[in-house]
N, C-alpha and C positions, 0 to 999 in steps of 0.2 A: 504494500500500500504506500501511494507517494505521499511522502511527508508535508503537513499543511506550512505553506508558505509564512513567512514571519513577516507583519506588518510594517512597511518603512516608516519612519516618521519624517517627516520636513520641518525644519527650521521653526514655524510659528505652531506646530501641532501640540506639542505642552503647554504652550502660553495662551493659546487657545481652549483647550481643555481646560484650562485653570479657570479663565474669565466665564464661559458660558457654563461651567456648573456651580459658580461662585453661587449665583442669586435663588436658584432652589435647595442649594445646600444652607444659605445664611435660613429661609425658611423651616426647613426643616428642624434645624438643630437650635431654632431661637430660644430654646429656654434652657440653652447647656453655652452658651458663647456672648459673648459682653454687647451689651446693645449698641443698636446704630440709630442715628437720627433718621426721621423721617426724609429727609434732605438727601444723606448717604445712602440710602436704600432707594431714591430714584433716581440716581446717579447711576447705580450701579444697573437698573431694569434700565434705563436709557443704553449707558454702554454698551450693554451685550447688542440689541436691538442695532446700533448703529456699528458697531464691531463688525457683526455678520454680514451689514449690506457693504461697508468698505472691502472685506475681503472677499467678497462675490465677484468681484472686479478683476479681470484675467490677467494685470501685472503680475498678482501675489499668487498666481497657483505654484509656479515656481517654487515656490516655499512651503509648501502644503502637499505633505505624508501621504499616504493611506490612511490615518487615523482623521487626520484636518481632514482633507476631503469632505470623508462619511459624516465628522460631525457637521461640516457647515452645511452641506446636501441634507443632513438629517435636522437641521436647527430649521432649516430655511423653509421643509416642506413643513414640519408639525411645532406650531409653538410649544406645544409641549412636551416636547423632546426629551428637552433637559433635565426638566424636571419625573420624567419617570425613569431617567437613567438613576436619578438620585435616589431615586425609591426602590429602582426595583437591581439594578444591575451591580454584584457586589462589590468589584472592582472600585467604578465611580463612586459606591456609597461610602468606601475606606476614603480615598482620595479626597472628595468631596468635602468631606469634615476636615480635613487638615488644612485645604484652601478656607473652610470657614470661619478656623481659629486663627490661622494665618492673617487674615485681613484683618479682624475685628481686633484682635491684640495689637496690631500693629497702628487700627486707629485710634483705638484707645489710647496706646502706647503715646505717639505723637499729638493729639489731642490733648493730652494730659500735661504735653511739654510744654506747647502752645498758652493753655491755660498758665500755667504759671510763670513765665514772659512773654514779653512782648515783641521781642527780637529773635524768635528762633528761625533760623536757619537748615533748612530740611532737604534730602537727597535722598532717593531710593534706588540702591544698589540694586542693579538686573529687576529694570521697573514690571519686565513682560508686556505683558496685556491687562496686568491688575490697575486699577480704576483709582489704587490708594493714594499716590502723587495729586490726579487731577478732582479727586473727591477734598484732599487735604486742601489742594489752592483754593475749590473755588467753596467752600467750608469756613475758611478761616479767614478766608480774603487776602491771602498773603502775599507784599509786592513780588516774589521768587518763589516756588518751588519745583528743583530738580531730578531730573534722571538722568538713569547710564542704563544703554544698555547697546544690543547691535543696530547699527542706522536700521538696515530692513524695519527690524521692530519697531525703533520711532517712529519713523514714518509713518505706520499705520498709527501708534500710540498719538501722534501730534494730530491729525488728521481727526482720530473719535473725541478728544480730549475740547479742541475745538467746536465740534458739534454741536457735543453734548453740553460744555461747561462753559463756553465764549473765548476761552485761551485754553494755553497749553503748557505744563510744565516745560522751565529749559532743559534743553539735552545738552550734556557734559559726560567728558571723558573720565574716567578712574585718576587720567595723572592732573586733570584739571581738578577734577576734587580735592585730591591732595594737595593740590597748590590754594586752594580758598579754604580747605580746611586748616594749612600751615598758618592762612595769612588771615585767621578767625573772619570769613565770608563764609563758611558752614560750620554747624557744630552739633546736627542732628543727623545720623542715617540709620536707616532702615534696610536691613539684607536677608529678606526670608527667600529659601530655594533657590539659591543663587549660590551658594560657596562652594555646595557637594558639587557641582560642576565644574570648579577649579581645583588644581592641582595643587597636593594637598601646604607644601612647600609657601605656596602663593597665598594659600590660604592665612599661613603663618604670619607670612609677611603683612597679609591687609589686616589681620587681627591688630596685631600690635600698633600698628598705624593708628586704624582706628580708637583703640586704648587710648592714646597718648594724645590725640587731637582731637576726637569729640565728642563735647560733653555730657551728648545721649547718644547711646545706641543702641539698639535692639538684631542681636544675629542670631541667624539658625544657622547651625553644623549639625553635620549628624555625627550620632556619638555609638561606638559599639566598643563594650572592654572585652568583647570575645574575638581574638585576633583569626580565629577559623571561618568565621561566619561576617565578617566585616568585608565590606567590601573597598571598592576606591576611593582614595578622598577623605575617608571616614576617623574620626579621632577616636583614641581610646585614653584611658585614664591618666597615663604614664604619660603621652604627647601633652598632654592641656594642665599639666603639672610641672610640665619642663616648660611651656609657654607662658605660665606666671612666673616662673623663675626667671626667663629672660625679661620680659618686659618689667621697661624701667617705670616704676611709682603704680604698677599694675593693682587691680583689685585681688580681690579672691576670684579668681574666675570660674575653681572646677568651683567653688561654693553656692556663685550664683546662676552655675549652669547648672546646677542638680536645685536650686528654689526652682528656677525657669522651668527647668523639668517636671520638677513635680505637679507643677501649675498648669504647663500643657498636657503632660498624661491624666490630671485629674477630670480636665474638661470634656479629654479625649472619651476615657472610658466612662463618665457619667452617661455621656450621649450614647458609646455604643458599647453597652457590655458583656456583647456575643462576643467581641473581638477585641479583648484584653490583650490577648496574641501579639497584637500588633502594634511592634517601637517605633512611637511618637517621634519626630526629630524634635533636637535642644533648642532651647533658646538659652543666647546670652544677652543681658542688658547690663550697663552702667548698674554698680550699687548703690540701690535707691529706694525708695519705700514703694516706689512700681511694683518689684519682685516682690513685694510680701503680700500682697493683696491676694483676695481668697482664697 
């Protein structure tokens, strides 16, 4: 029997899959994940809406997997698509919730910064296709806020961001960040799903950057202390112990990645506790009174 084909993925097929199951997964899971404004929550039903009609447009097939394809063909023909994927296909319903903690921590997170100055400064490392840069600008009303990520991607990101919200977060580079984060012109980022794709070395190096220049930040790495079952990219206990060690005037890190942790595996498994199974990725943030909340 010929062995079933393994599905390509294209360039925007994750960050697509991210965006169009965000808003029936924030549904579903609303009474396990931190609330969103009525504001944010039509942000976010606008975006997908105008997400799917930009990339219907035959520039971007080029970029779009086997997996993109099906979804935007599947988004396009049944609005409710997405939402029964969430429901019913097990896959999405895992993924699904980690995009829901994902976002909402993150606006809480920044939200919260916001709230207590008036001068924050905000960038979201590997923005994707997530709505959270252009939901935070046009939320807060704030003269700047930026992203990094691959041109293809912004382009469509500037394009919905536009639409839907009147402007567009700026696009910047990783080493221009670093140069407005040296030269305090940022002191806020946000890097969820974005690290375990770099190399894990790299990794090291933006951590401690980020440490030492700015003043909040909220990362996920993903963490495995079983070196059998880890896969790439992946820190274990001993790595993120030698990476306090090195970084100069560093917090507790493994301390506030195992609060972090506990915080996203609590939310994770309250929502779904058929699948305990399954390790939540870390979050790190600045130690702060953030990490201690629920």
């Amino acid at each position: 029997m010929a062995k079933k084909s393994e599905s390509k993925f294209g360039l925007m097929d994750i960050p697509l899959s991210c965006s169009v199951f965000l808003e029936p997964a924030l549904q579903r899971y609303s009474r396990n994940i931190a609330p969103l404004s009525n504001d944010t929550k039509r942000i976010v039903h606008e975006w997908n809406r105008v997400l799917i009609d930009v990339l219907k447009t035959s520039k971007y097939s080029v970029h779009l997997g086997d997996v993109g394809r099906k979804i935007l063909s599947s988004a396009t023909k049944d609005a409710t698509f997405a939402t029964k994927c969430v429901e019913f296909a097990r896959s999405v319903l895992l993924h699904s919730l980690h995009y829901a903690i994902r976002f909402t921590e993150s606006v809480h997170f920044v939200s919260g910064k916001i709230a207590g100055a008036s001068d924050v400064r905000f960038v979201d490392l590997g923005c994707g296709f997530s709505p959270l840069a252009a939901a935070i600008l046009s939320g807060h009303n704030l003269p700047d806020v930026y992203c990094i990520d691959m041109p293809e991607i912004i382009d469509v990101y500037t394009q919905v961001s536009e639409r839907v919200c009147g402007r567009a977060p700026r696009s910047i580079s990783w080493a221009d960040a670093c140069a407005m984060a040296s030269s305090k012109k940022l002191d806020t980022i946000v890097a969820m799903g974005v690290l375990p794709y770099i190399d894990l070395n790299e990794q090291i190096t933006r951590l401690k950057f980020i440490n030492t220049n700015f003043r909040n930040f909220l990362v996920e790495i993903k963490y495995n202390n079983n070196a059998a079952t880890a896969g790439e990219n992946v820190f274990n206990l001993d790595q993120l112990q030698r990476l306090r060690m090195s970084a100069e005037n560093a917090q507790t890190l493994e301390t506030t990645l195992i609060r972090n942790s506990l915080r996203y595996a609590y939310k994770f498994m309250y929502a779904m506790p058929k699948y305990t199974n399954v390790a939540p990725m870390a979050q790190l943030d600045r130690a702060s009174d953030y990490g201690s909340e629920g």
